[in-house]
N, C-alpha and C positions, 0 to 999 in steps of 0.2 A: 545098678546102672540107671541114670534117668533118663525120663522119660518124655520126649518131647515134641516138639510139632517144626516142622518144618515147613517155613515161608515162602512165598511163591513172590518173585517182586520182576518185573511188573506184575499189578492186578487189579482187577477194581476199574473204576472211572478210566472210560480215555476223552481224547479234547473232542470228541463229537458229541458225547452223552453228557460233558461237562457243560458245555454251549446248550446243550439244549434246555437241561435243567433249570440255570441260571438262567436263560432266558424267562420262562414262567416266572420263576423266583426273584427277578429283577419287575415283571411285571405288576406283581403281587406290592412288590414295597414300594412299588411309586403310587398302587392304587393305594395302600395305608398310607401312606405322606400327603394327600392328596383328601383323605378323607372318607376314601369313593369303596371302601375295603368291603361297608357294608350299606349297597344302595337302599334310596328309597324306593325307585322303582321294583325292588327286586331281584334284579339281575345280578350275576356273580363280576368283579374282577375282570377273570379272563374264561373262557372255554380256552379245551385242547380237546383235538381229535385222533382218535387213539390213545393206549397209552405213549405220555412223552418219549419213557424207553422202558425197555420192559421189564421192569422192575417192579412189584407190589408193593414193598415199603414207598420207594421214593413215589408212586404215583400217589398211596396213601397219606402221605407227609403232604405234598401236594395240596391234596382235596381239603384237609384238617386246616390247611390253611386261607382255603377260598377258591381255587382254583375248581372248574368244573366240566368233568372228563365225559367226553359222547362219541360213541362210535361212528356215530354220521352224521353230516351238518345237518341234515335234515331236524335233528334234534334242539339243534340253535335256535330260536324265535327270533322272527323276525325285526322285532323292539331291540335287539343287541347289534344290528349293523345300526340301524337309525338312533341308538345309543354312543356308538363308537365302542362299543365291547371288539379288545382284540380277540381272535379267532389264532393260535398258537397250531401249525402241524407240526409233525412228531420229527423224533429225528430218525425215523425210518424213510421217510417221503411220501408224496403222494402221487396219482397220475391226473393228466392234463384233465380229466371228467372231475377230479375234484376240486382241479385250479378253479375251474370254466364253473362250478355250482359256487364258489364263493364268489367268484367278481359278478355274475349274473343276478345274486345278493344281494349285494351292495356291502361284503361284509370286510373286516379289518383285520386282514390275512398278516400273523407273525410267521414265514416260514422258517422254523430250528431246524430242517432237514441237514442232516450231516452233509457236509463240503464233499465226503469222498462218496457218498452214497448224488449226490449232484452230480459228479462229474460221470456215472456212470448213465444216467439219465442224458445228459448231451455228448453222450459217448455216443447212445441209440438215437438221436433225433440226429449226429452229423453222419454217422454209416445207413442211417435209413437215407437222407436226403444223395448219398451219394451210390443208393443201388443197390447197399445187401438186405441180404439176409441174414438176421441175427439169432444164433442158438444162444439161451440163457441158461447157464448154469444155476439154480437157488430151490429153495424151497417151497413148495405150493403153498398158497394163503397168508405167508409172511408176508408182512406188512411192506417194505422193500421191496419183495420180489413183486408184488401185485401193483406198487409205484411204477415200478419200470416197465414191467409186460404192457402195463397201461401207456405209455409213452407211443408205442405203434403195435396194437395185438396184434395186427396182420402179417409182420416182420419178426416180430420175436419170437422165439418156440422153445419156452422153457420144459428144461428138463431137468431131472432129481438125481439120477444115478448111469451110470455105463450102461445100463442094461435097457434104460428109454432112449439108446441112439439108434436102435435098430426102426423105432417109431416114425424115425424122419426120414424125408425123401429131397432129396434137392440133385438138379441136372449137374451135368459136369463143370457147364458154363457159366454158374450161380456163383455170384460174389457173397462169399459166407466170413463172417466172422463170430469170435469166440468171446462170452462178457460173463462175468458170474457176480453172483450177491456176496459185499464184501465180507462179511461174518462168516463165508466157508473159509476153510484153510487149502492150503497148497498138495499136504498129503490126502484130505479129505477130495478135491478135486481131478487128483492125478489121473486116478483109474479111468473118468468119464472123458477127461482133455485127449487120454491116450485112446479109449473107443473110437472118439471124433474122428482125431487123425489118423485111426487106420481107417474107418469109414469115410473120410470126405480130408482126404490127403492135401487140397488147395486150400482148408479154411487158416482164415489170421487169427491171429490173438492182437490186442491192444496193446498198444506201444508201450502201457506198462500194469502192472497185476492190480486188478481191482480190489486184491483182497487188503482189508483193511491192516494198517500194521499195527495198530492195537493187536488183531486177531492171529496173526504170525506171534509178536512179542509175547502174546500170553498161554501162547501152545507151548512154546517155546522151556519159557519157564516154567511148566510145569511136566514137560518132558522131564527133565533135572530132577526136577522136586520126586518125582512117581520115584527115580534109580533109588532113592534115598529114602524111602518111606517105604511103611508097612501096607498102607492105606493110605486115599487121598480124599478129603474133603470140601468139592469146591462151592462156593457160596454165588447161588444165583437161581433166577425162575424159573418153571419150566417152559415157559415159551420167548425165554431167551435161549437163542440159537446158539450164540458165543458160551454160553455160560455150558448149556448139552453139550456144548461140542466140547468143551475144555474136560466134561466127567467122561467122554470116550477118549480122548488122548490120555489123559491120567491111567484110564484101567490099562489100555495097548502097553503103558511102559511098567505097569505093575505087573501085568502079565498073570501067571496062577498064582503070585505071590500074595496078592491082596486084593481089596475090592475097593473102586472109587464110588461115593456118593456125593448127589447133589442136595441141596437143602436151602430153603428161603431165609433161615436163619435159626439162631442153636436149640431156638425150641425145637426141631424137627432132627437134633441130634439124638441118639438110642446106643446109651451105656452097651449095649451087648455090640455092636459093630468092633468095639475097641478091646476086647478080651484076648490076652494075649499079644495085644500092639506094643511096638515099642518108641515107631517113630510113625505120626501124623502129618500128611505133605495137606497144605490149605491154598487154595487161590479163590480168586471170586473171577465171576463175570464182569464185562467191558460196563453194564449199569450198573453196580453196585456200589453202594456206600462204604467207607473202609470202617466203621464203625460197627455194621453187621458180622464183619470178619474179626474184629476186636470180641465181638459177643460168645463168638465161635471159639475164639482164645482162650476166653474165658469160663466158659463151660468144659474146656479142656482140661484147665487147671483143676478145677475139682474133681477132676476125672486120676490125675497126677501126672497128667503131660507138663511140666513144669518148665522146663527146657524150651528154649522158642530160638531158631535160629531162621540164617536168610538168605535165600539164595537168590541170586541180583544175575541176569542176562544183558540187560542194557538200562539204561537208563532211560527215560522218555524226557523229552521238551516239546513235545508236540502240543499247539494253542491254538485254537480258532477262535474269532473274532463276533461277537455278536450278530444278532442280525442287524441292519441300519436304525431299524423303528426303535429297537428296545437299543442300542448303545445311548443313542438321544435321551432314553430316562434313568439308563445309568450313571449320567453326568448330572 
């Protein structure tokens, strides 16, 4: 019998982490065409704050190219606004403290913040301007989640699990609503959405799920892929949240049958995982390059996973559109 790997489709890039990328990388090749790749003053191209998306290859592709990544603008020099150095934030987002330090700068803000990770950002400035109270479903320290807490920290009251609703106190009469970081999932969410509402029975939910459909679409398909594999191998960081969450879905539908791991790329694969395997289910994370999971392929093959099939849930067209600055030097 051979032996083989089974494809997880969708996976990989969606249109938010694609936009973001290209953003820098649209950056980068106007500053080479332009001359400016390698200044005389010293100064890089472009900065980005944070990583773009979290991903280690693509930030280090990235950097090898010119790009130059800092945790805080503080780390910017001043000589790169009065240069016109763009300043690139992540497609995670940021909060109003770090809008309000770049224009008090004077510096040349590219926001790649993802569209749907936006909308969740004027989701809290329109329910704060009109009176609630907002519980945030997300992760502590995520990049995301500490954009949006940041938005109104006096109104939002982020929490992690079912078990932080008992933490919160709100009167009867308390206009509450419900918003979560879109990288959870729906079953990942459930248990804490149902804590809410038996604790605070009048809170809303938003006219529609924050969660992103990349991150649905690729739970999705790798539920399937787990029924049919011995083991699951998904390709992605570890503080990529989509990409962890995608190696807990995997094991839940493997169950005692096998074990899912995660891994940055096929050097960090270990011949003994696959002993006795017959069939390997593969996905990657919402950042990933489909070339890292080609690598992962291909270290299979020699392994004698030779067989490579594909199992397809939907199809994506989903495209978002540059930011304004950088479509201008896309043309």
């Amino acid at each position: 019998m051979t032996k083989s790997v089974v494809l997880a489709d969708p996976r990989g890039f969606c249109a938010g982490v694609d936009r973001a990328i290209l953003t820098v990388q649209t950056i980068l090749k106007a500053a080479q065409s332009a001359g400016k790749l390698h200044r005389e003053d010293g100064l890089p191209p472009v900065y980005v704050r944070r990583q773009i998306v979290h991903n280690k290859h693509v930030v280090e592709d990235l950097a090898n190219q010119g790009a130059v990544f800092v945790q805080e603008l503080g780390e910017v020099p001043d000589a790169a606004a009065q240069a016109g150095i763009p300043v690139v934030f992540s497609a995670h987002g940021v909060s109003p403290v770090v809008k309000a330090e770049a224009e008090r700068r004077g510096m040349h803000v590219v926001d790649a913040t993802c569209p749907l990770v936006g909308k969740v950002h004027r989701e809290v400035l329109r329910f704060v301007k009109e009176g609630y109270e907002i519980v945030y479903i997300g992760h502590k320290g995520h990049d995301e989640a500490v954009g949006v807490v940041g938005e109104s920290p006096e109104h939002v009251h982020l929490i992690e699990h079912a078990d932080d609703v008992t933490s919160l106190e709100f009167a009867p009469d308390t206009k509450l609503v419900l918003l979560s970081q879109t990288t959870l999932s729906v079953d990942e969410t459930a248990d804490t959405i149902a804590a809410l509402k038996a604790r605070f029975p009048w809170i809303e939910e938003p006219p529609s799920s924050d969660i992103c459909y990349a991150t649905s679409n690729r739970q999705a398909a790798v539920k399937l892929v787990a029924e049919q594999s011995d083991c699951v191998v998904i390709v992605g960081s570890a503080n990529s949240s989509n990409s962890v969450r995608l190696m807990e879905v995997a094991q839940e539908g493997l169950g005692q049958r096998g074990k899912a791991y995660r891994v940055d790329d096929a050097g960090e694969l270990a011949p003994a995982w696959f002993d006795g395997v017959e069939s390997v289910g593969i996905s990657s994370g919402a950042s990933v390059p489909d070339e890292l999971v080609s690598g992962v392929i291909e270290a299979l093959r020699d392994l004698g996973f030779t067989g490579v099939k594909s199992v397809e849930t939907i199809k994506e067209n989903m495209h978002f559109v540059l930011p304004p600055q950088v479509r201008a030097l896309a043309k």
